[in-house]
N, CA, C and O of each residue as an XYZ file, in Angstrom:
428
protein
N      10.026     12.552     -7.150
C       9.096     12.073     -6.167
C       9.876     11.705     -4.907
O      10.961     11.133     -5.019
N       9.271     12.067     -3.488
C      10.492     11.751     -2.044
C       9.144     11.330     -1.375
O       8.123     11.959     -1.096
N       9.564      9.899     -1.207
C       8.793      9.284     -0.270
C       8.889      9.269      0.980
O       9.667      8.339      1.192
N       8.445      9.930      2.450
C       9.224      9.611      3.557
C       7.995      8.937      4.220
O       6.837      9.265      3.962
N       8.445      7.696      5.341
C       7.586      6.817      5.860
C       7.419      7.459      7.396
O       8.089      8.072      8.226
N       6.060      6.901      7.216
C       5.075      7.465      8.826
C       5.351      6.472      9.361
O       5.634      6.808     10.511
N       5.485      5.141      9.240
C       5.438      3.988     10.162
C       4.914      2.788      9.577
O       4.851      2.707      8.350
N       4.455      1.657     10.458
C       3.880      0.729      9.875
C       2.602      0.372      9.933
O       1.984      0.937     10.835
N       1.959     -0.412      9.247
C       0.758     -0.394      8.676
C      -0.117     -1.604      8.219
O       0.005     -1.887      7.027
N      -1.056     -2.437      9.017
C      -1.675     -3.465      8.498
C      -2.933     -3.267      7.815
O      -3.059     -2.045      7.887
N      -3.886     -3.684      7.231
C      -4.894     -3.069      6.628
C      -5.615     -3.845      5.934
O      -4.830     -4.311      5.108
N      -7.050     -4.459      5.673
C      -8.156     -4.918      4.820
C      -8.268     -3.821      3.664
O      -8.461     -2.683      4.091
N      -8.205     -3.919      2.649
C      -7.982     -3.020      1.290
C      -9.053     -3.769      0.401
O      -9.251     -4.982      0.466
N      -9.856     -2.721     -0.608
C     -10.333     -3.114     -2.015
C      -9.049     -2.067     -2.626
O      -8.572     -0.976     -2.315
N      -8.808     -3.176     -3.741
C      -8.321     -2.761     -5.140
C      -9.327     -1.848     -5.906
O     -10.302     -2.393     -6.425
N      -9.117     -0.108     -6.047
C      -9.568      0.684     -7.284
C      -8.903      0.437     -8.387
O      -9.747      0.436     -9.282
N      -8.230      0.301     -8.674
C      -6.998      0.493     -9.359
C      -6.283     -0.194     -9.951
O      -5.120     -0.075     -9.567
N      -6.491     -1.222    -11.115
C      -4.869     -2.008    -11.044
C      -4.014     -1.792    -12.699
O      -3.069     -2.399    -13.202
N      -4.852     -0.667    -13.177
C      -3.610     -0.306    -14.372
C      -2.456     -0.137    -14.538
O      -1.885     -0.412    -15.592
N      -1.868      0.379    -13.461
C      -0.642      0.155    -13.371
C       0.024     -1.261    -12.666
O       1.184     -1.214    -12.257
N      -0.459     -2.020    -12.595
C      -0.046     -3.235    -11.541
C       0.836     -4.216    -12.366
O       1.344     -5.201    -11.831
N       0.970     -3.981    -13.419
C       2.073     -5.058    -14.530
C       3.453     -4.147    -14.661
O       4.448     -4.534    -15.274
N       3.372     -3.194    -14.153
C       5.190     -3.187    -14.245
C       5.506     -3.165    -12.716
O       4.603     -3.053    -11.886
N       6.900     -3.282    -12.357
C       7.469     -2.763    -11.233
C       8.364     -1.132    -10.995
O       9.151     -0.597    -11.776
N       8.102     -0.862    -10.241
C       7.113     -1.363     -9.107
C       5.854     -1.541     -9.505
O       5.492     -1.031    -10.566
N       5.265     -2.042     -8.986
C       3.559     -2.445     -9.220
C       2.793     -1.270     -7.982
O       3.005     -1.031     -6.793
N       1.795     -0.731     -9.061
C       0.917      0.131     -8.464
C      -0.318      0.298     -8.433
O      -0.865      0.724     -9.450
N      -0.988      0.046     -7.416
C      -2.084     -0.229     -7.179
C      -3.081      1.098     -6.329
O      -2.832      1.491     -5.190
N      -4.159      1.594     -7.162
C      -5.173      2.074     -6.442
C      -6.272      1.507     -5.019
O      -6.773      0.385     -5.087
N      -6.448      2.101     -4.222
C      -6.584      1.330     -3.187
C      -7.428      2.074     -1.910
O      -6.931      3.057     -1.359
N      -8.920      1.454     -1.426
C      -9.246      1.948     -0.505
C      -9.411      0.794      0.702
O      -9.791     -0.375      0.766
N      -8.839      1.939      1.730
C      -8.845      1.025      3.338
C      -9.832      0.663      3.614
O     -10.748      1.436      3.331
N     -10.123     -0.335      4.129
C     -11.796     -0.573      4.778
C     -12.059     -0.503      6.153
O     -12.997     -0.094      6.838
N     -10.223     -1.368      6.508
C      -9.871     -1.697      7.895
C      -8.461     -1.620      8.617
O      -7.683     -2.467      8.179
N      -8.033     -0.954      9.441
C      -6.673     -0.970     10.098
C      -6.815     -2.309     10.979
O      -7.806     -2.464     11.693
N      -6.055     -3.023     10.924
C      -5.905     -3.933     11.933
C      -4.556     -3.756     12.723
O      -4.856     -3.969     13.897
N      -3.548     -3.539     12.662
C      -1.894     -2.685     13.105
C      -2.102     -1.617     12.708
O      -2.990     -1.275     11.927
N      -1.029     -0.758     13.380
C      -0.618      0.673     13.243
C       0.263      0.392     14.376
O       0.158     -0.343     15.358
N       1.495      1.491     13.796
C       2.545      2.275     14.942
C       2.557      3.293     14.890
O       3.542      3.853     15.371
N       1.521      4.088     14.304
C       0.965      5.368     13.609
C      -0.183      5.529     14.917
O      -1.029      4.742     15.343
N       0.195      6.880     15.322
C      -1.162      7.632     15.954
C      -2.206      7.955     15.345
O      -2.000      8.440     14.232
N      -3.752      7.826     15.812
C      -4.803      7.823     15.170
C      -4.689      7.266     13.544
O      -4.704      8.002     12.558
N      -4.593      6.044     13.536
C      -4.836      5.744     12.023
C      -5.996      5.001     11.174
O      -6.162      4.121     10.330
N      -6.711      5.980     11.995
C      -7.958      5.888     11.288
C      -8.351      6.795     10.589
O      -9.335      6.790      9.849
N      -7.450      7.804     10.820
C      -7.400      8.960     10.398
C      -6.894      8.981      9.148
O      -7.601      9.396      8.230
N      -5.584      8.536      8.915
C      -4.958      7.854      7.897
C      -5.409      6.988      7.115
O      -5.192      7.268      5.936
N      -6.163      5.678      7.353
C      -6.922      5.363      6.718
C      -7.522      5.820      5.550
O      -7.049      5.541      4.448
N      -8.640      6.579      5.707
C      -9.202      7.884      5.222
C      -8.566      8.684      3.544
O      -9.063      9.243      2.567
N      -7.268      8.302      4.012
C      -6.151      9.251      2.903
C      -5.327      8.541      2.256
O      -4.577      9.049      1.422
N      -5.331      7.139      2.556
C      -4.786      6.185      1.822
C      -4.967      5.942      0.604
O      -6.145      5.891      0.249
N      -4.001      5.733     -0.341
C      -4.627      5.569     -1.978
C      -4.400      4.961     -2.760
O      -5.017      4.809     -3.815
N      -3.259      4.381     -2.325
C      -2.350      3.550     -3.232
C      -1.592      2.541     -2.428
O      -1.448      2.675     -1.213
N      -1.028      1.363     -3.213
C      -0.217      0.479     -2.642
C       1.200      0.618     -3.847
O       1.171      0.539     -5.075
N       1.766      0.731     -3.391
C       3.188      0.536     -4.160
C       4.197     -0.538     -3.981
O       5.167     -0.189     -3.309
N       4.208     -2.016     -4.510
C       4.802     -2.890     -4.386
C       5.976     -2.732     -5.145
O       5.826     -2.316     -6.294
N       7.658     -3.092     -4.553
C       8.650     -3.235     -5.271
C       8.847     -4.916     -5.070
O       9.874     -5.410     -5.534
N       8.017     -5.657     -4.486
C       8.250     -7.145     -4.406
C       7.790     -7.640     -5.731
O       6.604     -7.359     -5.906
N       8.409     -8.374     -6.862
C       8.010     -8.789     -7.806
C       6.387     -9.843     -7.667
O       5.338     -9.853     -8.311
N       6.796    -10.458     -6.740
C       5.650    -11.613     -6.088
C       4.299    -10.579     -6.581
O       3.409    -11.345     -6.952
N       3.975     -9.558     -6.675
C       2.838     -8.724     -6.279
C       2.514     -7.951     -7.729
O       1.515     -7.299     -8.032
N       3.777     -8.270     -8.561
C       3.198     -7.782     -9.920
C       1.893     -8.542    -10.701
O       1.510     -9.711    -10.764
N       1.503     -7.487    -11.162
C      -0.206     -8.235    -11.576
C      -0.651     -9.186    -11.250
O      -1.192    -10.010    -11.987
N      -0.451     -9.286     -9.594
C      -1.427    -10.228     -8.606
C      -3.028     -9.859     -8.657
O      -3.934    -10.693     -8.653
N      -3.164     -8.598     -8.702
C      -4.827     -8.259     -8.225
C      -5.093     -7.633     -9.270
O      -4.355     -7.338    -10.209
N      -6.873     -7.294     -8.988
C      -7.509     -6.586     -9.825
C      -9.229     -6.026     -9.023
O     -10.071     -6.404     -8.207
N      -8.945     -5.005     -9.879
C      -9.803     -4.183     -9.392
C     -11.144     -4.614     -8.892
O     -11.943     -4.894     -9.785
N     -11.757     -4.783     -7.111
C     -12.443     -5.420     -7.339
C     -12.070     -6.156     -5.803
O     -12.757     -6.091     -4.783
N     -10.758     -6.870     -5.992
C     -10.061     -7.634     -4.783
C     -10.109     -7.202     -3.503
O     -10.072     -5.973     -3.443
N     -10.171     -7.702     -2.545
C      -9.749     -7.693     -1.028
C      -8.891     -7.993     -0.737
O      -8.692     -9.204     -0.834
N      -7.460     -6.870     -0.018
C      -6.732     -7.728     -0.016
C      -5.838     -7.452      1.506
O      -5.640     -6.247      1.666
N      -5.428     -8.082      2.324
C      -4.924     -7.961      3.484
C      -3.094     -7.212      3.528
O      -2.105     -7.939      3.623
N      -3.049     -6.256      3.470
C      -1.448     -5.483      3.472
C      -1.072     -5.200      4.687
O      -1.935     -4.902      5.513
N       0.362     -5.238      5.061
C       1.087     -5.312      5.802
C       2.267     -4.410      5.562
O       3.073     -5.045      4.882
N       2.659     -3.362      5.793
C       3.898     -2.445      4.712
C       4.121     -1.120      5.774
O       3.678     -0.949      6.910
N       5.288      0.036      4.636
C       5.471      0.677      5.333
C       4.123      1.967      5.134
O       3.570      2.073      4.040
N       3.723      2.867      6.315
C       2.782      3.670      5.283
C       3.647      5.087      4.796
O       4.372      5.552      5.677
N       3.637      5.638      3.794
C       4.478      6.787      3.737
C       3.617      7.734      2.857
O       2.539      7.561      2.288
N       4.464      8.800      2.939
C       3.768     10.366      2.339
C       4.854     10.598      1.046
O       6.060     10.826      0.952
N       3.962     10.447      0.309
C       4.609     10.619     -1.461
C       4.287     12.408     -1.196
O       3.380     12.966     -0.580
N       5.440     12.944     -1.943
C       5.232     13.664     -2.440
C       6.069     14.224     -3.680
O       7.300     14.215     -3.681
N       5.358     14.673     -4.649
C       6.010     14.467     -6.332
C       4.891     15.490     -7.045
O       4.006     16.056     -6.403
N       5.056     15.600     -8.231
C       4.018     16.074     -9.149
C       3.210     15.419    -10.016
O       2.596     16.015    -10.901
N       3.138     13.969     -9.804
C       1.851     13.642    -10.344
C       0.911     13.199     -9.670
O       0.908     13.633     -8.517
N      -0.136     12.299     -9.996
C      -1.323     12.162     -9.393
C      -1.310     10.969     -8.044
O      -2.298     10.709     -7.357
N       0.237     10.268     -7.865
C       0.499      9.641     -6.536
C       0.861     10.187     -5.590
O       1.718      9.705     -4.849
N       0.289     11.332     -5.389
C       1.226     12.028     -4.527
C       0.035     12.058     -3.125
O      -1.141     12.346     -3.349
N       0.474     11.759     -1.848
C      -0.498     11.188     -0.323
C       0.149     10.184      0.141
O       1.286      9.714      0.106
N      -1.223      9.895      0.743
C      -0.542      8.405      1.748
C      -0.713      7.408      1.070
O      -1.648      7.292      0.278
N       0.319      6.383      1.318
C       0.294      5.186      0.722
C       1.175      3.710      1.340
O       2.244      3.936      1.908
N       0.888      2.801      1.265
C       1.441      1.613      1.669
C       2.674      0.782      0.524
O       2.554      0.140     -0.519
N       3.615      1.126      1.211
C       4.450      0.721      0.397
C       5.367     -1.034      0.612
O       5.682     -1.333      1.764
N       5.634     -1.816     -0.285
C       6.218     -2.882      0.082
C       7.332     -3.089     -0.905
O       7.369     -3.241     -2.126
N       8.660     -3.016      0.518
C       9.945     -3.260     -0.102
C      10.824     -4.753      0.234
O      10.433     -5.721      0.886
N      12.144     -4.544     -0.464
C      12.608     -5.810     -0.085
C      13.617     -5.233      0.726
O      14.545     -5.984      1.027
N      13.656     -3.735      1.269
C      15.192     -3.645      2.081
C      15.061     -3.483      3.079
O      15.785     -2.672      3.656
N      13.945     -4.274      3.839
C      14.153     -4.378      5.168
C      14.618     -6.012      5.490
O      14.143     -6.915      4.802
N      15.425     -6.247      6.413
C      15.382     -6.969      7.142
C      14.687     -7.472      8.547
O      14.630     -8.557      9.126
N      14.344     -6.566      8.728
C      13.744     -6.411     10.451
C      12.232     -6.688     10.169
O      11.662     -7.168     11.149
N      11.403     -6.494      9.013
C      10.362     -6.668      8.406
C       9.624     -7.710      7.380
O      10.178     -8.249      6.421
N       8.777     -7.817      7.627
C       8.530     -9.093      6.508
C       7.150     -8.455      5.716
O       6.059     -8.491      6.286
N       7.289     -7.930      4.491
C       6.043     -7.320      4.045
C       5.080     -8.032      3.376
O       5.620     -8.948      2.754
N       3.845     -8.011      3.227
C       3.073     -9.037      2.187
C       2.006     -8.426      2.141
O       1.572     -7.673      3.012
N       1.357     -8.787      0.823
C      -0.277     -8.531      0.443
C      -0.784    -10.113      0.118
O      -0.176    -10.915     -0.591
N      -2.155    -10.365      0.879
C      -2.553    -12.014      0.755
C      -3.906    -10.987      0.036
O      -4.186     -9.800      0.205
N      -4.474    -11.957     -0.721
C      -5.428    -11.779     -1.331
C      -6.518    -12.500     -0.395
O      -6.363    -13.661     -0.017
N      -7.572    -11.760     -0.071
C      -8.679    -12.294      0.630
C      -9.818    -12.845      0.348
O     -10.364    -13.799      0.903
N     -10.249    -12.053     -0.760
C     -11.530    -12.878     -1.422
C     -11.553    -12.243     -2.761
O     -12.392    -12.587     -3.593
């Protein structure tokens, strides 16, 4: 699987998804509702194709569940691999410095 990142990415999210969300990385199914940031051209467009959240921050392991609202902040990037994660997705790591990533749970 080679992840390469489009940029960055704020976003209002429901949780589809949270079967995979108890290991790490934690992986989460996921539709946009709302862009609030972008450094991404037209990302509303993007929006649209978003599918997943991929947390490597432990903080975020089996935080949510399917169902949740949740406010993300991350990088957005283009998976591509052979299984069924493969698109756009919001990813949150710990190797940035220059960045501070988080998912707050909203309601």
């Amino acid at each position: 699987m080679v992840a390469k990142e489009v940029g960055a990415i704020s976003v209002l999210a429901r949780i589809t998804d949270h079967s995979e969300g108890l290991v790490t990385p934690a992986l989460y199914g996921i539709e946009v509702d709302t862009v609030t940031e972008s450094t991404v051209d037209e990302p509303s467009v993007f929006a649209r194709r978003i599918t997943h959240l991929r947390s490597y921050l432990g903080a975020y392991t089996g935080a949510f569940r399917t169902g949740d609202v949740v406010y993300l902040s991350g990088r957005l990037v283009h998976i591509q691999g052979p299984d069924v994660h493969s698109g756009f997705g919001i990813e949150l790591t710990p190797w940035s410095a220059a960045e501070s990533f988080l998912a707050n749970l909203t309601r």
